[in-house]
C-alpha positions in Angstrom: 32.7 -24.9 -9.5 34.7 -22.1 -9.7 34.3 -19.0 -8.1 33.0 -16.4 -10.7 30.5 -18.9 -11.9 29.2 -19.8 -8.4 28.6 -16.0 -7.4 26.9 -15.5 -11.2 24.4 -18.2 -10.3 23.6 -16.7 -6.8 23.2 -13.2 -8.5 21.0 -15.2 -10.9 18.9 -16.8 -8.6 18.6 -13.7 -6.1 17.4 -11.5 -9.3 14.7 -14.2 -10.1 13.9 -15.0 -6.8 12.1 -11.5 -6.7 10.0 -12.0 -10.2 6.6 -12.2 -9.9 4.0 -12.2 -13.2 1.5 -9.4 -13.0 -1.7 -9.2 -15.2 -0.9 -7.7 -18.8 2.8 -6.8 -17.5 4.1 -10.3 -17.2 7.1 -10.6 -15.3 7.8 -7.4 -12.6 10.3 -7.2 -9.9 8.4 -7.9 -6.8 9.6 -4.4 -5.2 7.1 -3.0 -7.8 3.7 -4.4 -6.1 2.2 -2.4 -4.3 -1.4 -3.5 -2.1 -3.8 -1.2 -1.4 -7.3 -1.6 0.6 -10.2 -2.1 -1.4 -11.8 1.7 -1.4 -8.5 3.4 -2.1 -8.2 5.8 -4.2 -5.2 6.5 -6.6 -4.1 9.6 -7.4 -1.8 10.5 -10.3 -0.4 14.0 -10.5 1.7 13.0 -13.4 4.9 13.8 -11.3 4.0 11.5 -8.1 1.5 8.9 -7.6 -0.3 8.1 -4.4 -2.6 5.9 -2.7 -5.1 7.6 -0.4 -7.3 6.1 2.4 -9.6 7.0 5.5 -6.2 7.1 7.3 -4.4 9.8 4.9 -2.1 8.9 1.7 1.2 6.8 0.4 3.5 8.1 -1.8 3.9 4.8 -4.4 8.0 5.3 -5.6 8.5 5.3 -9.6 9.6 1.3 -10.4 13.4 1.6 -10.2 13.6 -2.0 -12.5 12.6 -0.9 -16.3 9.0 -1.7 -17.0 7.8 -2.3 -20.6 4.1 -2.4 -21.2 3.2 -3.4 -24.7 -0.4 -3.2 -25.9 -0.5 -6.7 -25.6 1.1 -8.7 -22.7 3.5 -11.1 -23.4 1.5 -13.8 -21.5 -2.1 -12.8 -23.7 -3.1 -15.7 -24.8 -7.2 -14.7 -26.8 -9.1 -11.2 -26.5 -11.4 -9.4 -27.7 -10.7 -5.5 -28.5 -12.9 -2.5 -28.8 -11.0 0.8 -29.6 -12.3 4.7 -29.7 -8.7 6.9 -29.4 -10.8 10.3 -30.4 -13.9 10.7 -27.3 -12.1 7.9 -25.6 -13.7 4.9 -23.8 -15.9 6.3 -20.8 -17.4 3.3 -19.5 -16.9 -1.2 -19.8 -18.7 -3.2 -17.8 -19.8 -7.1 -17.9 -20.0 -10.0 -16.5 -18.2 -13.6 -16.8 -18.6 -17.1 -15.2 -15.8 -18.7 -12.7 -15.4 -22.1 -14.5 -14.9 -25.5 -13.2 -11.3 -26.3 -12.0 -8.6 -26.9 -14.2 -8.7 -30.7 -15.6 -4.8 -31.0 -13.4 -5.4 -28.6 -10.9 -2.0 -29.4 -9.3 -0.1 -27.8 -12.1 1.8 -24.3 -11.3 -0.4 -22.6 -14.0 -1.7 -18.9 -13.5 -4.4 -17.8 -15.0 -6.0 -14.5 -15.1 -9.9 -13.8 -16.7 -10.1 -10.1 -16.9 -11.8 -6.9 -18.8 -10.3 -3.6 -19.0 -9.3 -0.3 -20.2 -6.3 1.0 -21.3 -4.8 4.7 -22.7 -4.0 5.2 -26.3 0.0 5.0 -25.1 0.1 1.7 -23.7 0.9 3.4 -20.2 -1.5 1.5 -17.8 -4.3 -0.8 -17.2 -7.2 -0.4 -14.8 -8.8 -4.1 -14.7 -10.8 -6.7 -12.1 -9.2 -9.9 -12.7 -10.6 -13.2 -12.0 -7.3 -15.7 -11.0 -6.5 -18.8 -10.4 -3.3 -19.8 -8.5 -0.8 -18.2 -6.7 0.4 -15.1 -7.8 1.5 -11.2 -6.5 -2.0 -10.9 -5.6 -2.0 -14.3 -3.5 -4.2 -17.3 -3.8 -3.5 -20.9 -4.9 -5.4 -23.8 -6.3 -8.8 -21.5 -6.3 -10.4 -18.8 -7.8 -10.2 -15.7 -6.5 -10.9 -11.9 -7.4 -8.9 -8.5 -7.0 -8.4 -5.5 -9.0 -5.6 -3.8 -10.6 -3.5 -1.0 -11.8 -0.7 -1.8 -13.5 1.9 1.6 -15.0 4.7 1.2 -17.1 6.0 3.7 -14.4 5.2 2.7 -11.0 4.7 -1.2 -11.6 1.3 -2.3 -10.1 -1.1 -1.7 -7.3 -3.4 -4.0 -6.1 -6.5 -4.4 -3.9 -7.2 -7.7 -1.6 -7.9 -11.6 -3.0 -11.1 -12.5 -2.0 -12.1 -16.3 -2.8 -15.2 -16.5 -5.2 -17.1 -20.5 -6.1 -17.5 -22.2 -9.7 -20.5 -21.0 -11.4 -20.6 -17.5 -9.5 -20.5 -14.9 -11.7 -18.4 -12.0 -11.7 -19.3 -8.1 -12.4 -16.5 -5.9 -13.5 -16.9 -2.7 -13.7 -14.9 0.2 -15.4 -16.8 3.4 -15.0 -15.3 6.6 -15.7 -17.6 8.8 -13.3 -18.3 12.8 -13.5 -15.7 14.3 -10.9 -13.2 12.7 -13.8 -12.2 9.6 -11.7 -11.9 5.5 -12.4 -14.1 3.3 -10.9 -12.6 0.2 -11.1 -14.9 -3.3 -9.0 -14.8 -6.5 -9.3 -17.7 -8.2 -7.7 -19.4 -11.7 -7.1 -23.2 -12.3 -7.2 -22.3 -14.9 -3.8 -20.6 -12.9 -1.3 -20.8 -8.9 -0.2 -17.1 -8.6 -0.5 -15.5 -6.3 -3.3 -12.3 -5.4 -5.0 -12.6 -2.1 -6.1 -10.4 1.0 -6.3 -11.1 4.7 -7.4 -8.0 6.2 -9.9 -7.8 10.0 -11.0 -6.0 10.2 -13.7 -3.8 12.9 -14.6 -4.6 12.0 -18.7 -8.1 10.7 -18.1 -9.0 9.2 -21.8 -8.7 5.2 -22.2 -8.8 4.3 -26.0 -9.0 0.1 -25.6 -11.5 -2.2 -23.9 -10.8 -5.7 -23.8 -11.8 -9.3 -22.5 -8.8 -10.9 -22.4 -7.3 -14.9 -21.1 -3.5 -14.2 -19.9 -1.9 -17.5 -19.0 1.3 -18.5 -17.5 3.4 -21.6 -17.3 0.6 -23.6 -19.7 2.5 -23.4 -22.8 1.1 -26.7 -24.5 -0.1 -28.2 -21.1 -3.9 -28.0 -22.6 -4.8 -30.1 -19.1 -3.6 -27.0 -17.0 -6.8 -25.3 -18.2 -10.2 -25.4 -16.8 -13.1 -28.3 -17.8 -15.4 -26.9 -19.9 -13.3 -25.5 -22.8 -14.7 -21.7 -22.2 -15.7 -18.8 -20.1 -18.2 -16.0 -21.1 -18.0 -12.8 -20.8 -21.5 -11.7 -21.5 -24.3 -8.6 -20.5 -21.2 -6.3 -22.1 -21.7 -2.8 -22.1 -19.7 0.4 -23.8 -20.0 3.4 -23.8 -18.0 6.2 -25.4 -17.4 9.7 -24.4 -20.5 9.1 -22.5 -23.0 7.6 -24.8 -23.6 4.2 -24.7 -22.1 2.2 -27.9 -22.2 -1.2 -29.6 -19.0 -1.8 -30.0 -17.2 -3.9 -32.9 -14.8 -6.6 -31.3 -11.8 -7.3 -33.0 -10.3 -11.1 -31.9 -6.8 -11.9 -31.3 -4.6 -14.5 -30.2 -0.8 -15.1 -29.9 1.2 -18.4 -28.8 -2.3 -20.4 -28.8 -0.7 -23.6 -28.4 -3.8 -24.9 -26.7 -5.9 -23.3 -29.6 -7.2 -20.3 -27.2 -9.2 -18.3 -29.1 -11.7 -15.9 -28.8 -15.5 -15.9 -30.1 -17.5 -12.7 -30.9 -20.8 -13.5 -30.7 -22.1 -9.3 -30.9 -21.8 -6.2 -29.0 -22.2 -7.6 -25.7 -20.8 -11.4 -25.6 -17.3 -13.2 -26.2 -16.4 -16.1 -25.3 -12.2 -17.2 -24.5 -12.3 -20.7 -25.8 -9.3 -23.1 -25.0 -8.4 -26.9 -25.3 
């Protein structure tokens, strides 16, 4: 092999070596994680953000690898959307079940269950997402729980995997409380451990809510899903600029080789149906 091509493939490998796929954002230089404890609070001044604990603050660096955040990931496979871009989403919370594990549970498949918020530009995401494998966040061939923010300009911050069982069920919780802050929780009706993370905002109005399946390395591996063919999000609740809502879902899908879809069944149930 000659020379130039052998160092192109090490400069190849090295820059994919350090890829890891983030919910909505897909794939994100692994420099751009960031971990936080569950508890912390983000701060965004809209020139710096930090992360701020007990123990004082971190300054989280702007992502020096370009970051594109579309309204939809790349890696969105069904959702459901809800959108209000003039008083702005104030609150989405619900619940979902952990399903059974994937029919070949071996496979390298990612999968993330999640609802969420995001601002009328696309910007960020504040969501608890229910995972199975290994990914930024950790984990493997299990479910497990953590939440997220994820910024087209400082890539993504995350709190702690904790493990959750088949048939709990998990509450996330998007709350946008009084002293203008993010409440962001993912919880588990079978253990007192928590993913959750306070954000203040420097723009503080979210226009989308969703209930979204994001799945990577499936493509038309049907198998690599879980038994069952579904999980529910049900017990969903909106409000807007304050007041509770019944919102009007609006299904989509993209690249739903495995016939993901999603099923509005009212104001406060979906189901994300798969092969």
């Amino acid at each position: 092999m000659a020379r130039s091509s052998l160092l192109f493939l090490v400069f190849c490998l090295g820059t994919f070596a350090k890829l890891v796929r983030v919910p909505h954002l897909g794939l994100v230089d692994e420099s751009c994680v960031h971990r936080m404890e569950a508890g912390s609070t983000i701060v965004d001044t809209g020139d710096e953000l930090f992360v701020q604990t007990e123990n004082g603050k971190t300054r989280i660096p702007k992502c020096e690898h370009k970051i594109s955040l579309p309204q939809h990931g790349g890696a969105w496979k069904a959702w459901a959307q809800f959108e209000n871009n003039q008083q702005g989403i104030s609150s989405l919370t619900g619940k979902w079940n952990v399903p059974q594990f994937p029919v070949n549970p071996s496979g390298e498949q990612l999968l993330y269950f999640w609802n969420g918020v995001e601002p009328i530009d696309n910007s960020a995401v504040l969501q608890p997402v229910l995972q199975w494998g290994s990914g930024p966040a950790g984990g493997g061939n299990y479910w497990g729980l953590a939440s997220w923010y994820v910024s087209s300009d400082h890539g993504t911050i995350v709190t702690p995997l904790i493990s959750v069982n088949i048939g709990d069920m998990i509450y996330g919780s998007n709350i946008f409380l009084k002293n203008s802050t993010w409440e962001i929780c993912g919880s588990t009706n079978s253990s007192s451990q928590t993913a959750c993370f306070n954000f203040q905002p420097y723009y503080p109005q979210y226009a989308y809510a969703y209930e979204v399946l994001e799945a990577y390395y499936v493509d038309s591996e049907c198998d690599l899903y879980p038994v069952g063919g579904r999980v529910s999000f049900v017990d969903i609740q909106v409000s807007v600029g304050g007041i509770p809502v019944k919102p009007t879902w609006t299904a989509g899908t993209q690249d739903n080789e495995c016939n993901e879809h999603a099923v509005i069944h009212g104001p406060t149930a979906v189901d994300i149906a798969f092969a």
